[in-house]
C-alpha positions as CSV (number, residue, x, y, z in Angstrom):
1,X,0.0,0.0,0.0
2,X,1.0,3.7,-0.8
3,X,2.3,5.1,2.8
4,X,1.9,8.7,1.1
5,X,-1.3,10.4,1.3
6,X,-0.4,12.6,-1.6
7,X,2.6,12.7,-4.1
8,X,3.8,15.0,-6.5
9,X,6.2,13.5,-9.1
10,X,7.8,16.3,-11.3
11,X,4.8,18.6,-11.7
12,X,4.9,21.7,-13.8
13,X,2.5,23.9,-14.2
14,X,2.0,27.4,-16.6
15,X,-0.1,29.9,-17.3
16,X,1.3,31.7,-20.4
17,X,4.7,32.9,-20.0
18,X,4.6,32.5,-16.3
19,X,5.5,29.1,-14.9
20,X,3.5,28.7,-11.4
21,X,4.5,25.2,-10.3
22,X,7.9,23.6,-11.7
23,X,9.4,20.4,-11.7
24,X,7.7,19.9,-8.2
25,X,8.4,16.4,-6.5
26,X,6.5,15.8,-2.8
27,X,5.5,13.1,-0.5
28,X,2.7,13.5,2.2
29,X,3.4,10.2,4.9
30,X,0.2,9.5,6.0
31,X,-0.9,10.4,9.3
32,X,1.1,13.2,9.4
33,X,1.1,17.7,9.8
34,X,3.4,19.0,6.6
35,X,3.6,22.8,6.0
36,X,3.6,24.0,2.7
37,X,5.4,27.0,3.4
38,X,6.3,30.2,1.1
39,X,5.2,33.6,0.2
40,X,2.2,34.5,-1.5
41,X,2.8,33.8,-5.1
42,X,5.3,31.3,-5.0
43,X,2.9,28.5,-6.5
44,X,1.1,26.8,-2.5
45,X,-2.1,27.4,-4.1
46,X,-1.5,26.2,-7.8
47,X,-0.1,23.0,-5.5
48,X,-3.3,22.6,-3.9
49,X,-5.6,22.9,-6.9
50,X,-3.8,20.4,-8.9
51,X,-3.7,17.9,-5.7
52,X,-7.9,18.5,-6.0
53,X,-7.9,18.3,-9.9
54,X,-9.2,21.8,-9.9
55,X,-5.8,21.9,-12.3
56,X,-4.1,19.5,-14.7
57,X,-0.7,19.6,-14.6
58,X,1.6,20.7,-17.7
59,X,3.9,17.6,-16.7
60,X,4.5,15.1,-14.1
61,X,2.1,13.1,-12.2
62,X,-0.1,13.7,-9.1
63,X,-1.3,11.3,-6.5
64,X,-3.9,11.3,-3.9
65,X,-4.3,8.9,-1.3
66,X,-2.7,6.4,-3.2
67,X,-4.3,6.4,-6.9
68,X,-5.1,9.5,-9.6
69,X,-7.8,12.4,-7.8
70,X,-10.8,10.9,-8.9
71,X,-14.2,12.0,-7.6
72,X,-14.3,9.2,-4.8
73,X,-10.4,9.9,-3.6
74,X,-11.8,13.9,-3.5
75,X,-14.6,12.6,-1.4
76,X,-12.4,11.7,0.9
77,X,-10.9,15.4,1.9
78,X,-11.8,18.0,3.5
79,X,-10.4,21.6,1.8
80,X,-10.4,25.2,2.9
81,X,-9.7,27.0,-0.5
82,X,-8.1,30.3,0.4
83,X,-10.6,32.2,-1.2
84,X,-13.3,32.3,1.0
85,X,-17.1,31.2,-0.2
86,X,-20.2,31.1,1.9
87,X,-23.9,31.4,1.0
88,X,-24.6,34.6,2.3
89,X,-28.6,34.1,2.8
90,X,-28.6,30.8,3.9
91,X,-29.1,30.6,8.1
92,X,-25.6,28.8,9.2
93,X,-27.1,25.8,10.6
94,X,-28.5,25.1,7.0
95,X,-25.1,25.5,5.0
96,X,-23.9,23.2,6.9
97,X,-26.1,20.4,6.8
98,X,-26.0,21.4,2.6
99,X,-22.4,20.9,2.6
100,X,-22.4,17.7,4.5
101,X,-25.3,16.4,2.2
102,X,-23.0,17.6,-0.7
103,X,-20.2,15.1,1.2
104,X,-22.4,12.4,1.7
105,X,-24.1,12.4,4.8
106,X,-27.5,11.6,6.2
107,X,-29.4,15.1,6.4
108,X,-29.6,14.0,10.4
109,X,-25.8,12.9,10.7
110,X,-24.7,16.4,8.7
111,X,-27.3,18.2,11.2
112,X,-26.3,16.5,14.4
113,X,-22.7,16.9,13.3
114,X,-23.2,20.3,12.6
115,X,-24.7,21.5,15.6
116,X,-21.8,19.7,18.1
117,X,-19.5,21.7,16.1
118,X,-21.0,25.0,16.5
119,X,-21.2,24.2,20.0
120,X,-17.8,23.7,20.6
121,X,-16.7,26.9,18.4
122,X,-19.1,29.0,20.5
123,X,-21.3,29.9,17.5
124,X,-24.5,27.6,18.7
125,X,-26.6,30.7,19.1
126,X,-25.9,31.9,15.8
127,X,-27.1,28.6,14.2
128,X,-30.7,30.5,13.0
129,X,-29.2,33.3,11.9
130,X,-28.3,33.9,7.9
131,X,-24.4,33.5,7.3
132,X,-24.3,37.4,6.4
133,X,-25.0,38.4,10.0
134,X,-22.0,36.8,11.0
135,X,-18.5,38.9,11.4
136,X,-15.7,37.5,8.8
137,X,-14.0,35.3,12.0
138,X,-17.6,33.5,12.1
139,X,-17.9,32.9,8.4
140,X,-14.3,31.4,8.9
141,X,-15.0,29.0,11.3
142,X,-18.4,28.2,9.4
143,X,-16.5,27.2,6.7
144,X,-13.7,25.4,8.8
145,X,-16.7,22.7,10.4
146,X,-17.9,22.4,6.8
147,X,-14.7,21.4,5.7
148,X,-14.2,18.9,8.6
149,X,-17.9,17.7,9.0
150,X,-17.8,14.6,7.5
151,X,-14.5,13.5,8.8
152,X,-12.2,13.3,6.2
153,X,-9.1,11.7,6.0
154,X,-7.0,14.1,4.9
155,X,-7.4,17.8,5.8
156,X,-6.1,20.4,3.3
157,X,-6.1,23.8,4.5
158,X,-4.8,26.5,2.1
159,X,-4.0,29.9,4.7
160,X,-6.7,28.8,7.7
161,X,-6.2,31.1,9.8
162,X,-5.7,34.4,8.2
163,X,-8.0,37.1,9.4
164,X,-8.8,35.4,12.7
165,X,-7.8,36.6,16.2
166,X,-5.4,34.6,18.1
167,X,-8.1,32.8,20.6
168,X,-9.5,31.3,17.9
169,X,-6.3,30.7,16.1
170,X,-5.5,28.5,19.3
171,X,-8.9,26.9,19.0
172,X,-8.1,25.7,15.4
173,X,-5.1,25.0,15.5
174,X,-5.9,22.8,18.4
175,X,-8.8,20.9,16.4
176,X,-5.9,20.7,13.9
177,X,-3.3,18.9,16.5
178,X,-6.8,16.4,17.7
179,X,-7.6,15.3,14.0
180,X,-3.8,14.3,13.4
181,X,-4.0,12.3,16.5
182,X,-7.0,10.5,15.1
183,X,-4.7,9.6,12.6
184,X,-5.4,11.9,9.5
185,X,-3.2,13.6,7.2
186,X,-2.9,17.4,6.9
187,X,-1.6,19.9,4.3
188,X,-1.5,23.5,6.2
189,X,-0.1,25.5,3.6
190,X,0.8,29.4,5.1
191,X,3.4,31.9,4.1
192,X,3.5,32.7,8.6
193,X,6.4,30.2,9.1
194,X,6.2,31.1,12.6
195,X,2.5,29.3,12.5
196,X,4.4,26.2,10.7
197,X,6.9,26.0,13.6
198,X,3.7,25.5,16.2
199,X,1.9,23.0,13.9
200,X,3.7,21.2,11.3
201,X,6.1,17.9,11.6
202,X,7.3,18.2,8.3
203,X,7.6,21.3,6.3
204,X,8.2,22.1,2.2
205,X,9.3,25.4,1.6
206,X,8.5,26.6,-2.2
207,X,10.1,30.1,-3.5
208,X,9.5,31.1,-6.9
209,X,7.4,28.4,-8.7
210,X,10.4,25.4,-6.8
211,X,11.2,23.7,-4.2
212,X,13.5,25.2,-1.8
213,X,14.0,22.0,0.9
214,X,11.4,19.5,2.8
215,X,11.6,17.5,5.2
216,X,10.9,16.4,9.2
217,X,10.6,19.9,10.5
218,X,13.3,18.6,14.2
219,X,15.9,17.0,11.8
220,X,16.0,20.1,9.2
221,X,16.5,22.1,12.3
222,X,19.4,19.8,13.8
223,X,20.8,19.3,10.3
224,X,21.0,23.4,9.9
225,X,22.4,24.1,13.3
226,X,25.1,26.6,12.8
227,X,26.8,26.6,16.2
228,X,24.8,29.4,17.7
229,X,24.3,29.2,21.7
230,X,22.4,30.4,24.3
231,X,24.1,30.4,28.3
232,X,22.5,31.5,31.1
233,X,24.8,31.8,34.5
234,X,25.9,33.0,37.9
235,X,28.5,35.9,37.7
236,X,30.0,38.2,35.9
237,X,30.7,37.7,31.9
238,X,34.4,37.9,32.0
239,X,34.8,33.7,31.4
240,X,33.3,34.4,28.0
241,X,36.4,36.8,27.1
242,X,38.7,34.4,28.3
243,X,37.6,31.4,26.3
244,X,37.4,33.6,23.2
245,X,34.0,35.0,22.5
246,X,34.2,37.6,20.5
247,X,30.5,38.3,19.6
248,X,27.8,38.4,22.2
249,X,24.6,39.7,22.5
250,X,22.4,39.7,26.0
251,X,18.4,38.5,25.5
252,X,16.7,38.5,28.4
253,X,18.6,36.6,31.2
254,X,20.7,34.7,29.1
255,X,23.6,35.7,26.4
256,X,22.7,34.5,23.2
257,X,26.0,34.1,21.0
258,X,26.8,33.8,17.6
259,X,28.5,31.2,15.7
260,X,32.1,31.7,17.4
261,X,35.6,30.5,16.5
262,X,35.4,28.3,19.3
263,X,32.8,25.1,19.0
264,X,29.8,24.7,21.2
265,X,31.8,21.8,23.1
266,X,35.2,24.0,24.1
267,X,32.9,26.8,25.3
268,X,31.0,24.3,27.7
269,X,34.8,22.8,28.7
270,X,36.1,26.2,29.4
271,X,32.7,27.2,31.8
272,X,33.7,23.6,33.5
273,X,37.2,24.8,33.7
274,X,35.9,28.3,34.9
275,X,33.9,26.8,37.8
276,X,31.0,28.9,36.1
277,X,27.6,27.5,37.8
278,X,25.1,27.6,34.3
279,X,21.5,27.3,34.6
280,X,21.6,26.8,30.7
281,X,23.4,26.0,27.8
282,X,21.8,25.3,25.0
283,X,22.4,24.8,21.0
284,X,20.0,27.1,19.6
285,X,17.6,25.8,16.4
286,X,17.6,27.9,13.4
287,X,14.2,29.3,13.1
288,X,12.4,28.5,9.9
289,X,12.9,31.8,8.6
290,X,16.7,32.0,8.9
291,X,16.1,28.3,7.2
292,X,14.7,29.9,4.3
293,X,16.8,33.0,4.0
294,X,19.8,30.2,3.8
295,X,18.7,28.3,0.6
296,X,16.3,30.8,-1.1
297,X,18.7,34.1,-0.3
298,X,18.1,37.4,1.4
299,X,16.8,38.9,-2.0
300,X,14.1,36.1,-2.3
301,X,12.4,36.4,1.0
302,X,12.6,40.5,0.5
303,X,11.6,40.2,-2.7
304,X,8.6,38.0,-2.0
305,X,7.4,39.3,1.6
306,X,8.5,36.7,3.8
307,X,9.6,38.7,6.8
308,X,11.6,37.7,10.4
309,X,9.6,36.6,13.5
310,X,7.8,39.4,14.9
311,X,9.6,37.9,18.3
312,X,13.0,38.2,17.0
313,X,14.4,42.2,17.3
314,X,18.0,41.1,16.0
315,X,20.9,39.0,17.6
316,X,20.8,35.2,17.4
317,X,17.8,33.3,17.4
């Protein structure tokens, strides 16, 4: 059996003169969270509509949970386009039991399903009311339980969460974290990689129409480790002098310092040797931005809006 819940095998795809998607290979594992991660424009979207069949690719092949995207493999999804739809005179509790119908369900599954759900996202007493009465976060999570209603087993959400506040970010993302521990798949494709760092166990960076890297989010971290270390400790910095660190910056209670001429190891031997008492040392991660500033360039994430963590106000992170 096919242990991918979607792959891409060279998949190219233009409109015109302008190449969207090209030469794009990626596996899904089943049962698992992968970010597709990039600014907007770099070809996420184009991705996700040729994973649907909303496209045909130019070239190369695409796979969905294990054969070509045929109506009953489709049936078997849940998607939150990015572009938004709802049926702005229709009362909420009646879209949804359309949608479910649409998916399959018994008019009294879709209607009992339906009402849990708005339950749980606080929106039971808006149930009556027409979807046009309802702010833009509402109409989101509307259209999040009708993409989840009748349990799919794989979850493709193209940007989720943009335009809610963080509360009911948390909420999702947490419904998010529960359906992959039920075992289904997930495509979370988002150009906030800070969002991706939360969610995802494998991400897929894509800048300008390619692939920049993939991979299992902790090992692309330990693989792009550059050195960098954070110390906290009793007393005065002076030890750092001695063993040779140039650079330094203080964050907080602890010194956050740069990749050094002297290795992560010697500067833990000379604190040892310094009788410095640490309350932490630690190899800092590469945050997915610096990730993608390293393979795509400086130009590229300017170019293309992705911008640092709001968090990070310079120094090492």
């Amino acid at each position: 059996m096919n242990d991918a819940a979607v792959r891409l095998s060279g998949v190219t795809k233009s409109f015109g003169a302008h190449t969207a998607v090209s030469e794009f290979d990626l596996d899904i594992p089943r049962g698992t969270i992968l970010g597709l991660l990039g600014p907007n424009g770099s070809g996420k979207t184009t991705t996700i509509r040729m994973i649907m069949a909303i496209l045909l690719p130019d070239a190369g092949s695409v796979e969905l949970l294990g054969g070509y995207p045929d109506m009953k493999r489709r049936s078997r999804v849940g998607y939150l386009p990015e572009e938004r739809g709802v049926y702005p005179k229709m009362k909420v509790i009646e879209q949804l039991v359309f949608l479910g119908e649409l998916r399959g369900l018994l008019r009294k599954d879709a209607h009992r399903r339906a009402a849990a759900w708005l339950d749980r996202l606080g929106l039971k007493d808006w149930a009556a009311k027409k979807v046009q009465d309802l702010s833009k976060g509402m109409q989101q999570k509307v259209q999040f339980i009708g993409t989840i209603l009748h349990d799919p087993d794989l979850l493709i959400l193209d940007e989720p969460f943009s335009g809610l506040d963080p509360i009911n970010q948390d909420v999702l993302e947490s419904i998010v974290r529960e359906e992959r521990a039920r075992g289904k798949t997930i495509l979370f494709s988002t150009h906030l990689m800070e969002q991706a760092e939360r969610l995802c166990e494998r991400v897929c960076m894509i800048s300008r129409s390619r692939k920049v890297i993939d991979g299992d989010l902790r090992e692309l971290k330990r693989r792009e480790r550059t050195g960098a270390v954070a110390v906290e400790f009793e007393g005065d910095a002076g030890w750092l002098d001695r063993a040779g660190v140039v650079e330094r910056e203080e964050v907080g209670d602890a010194w956050h310092l740069p990749p050094n001429r002297i290795a992560p190891d010697q500067l833990l031997a000379a604190a040892v040797r310094e009788g410095v008492s640490l309350r932490r040392f630690e190899v800092l991660e590469p945050r997915l931005h610096e990730i993608f500033v390293r393979h795509a360039g400086e130009d590229a994430a300017e170019d293309e809006g992705i911008k640092p963590p709001t968090e990070a106000k310079g120094g090492v992170r």
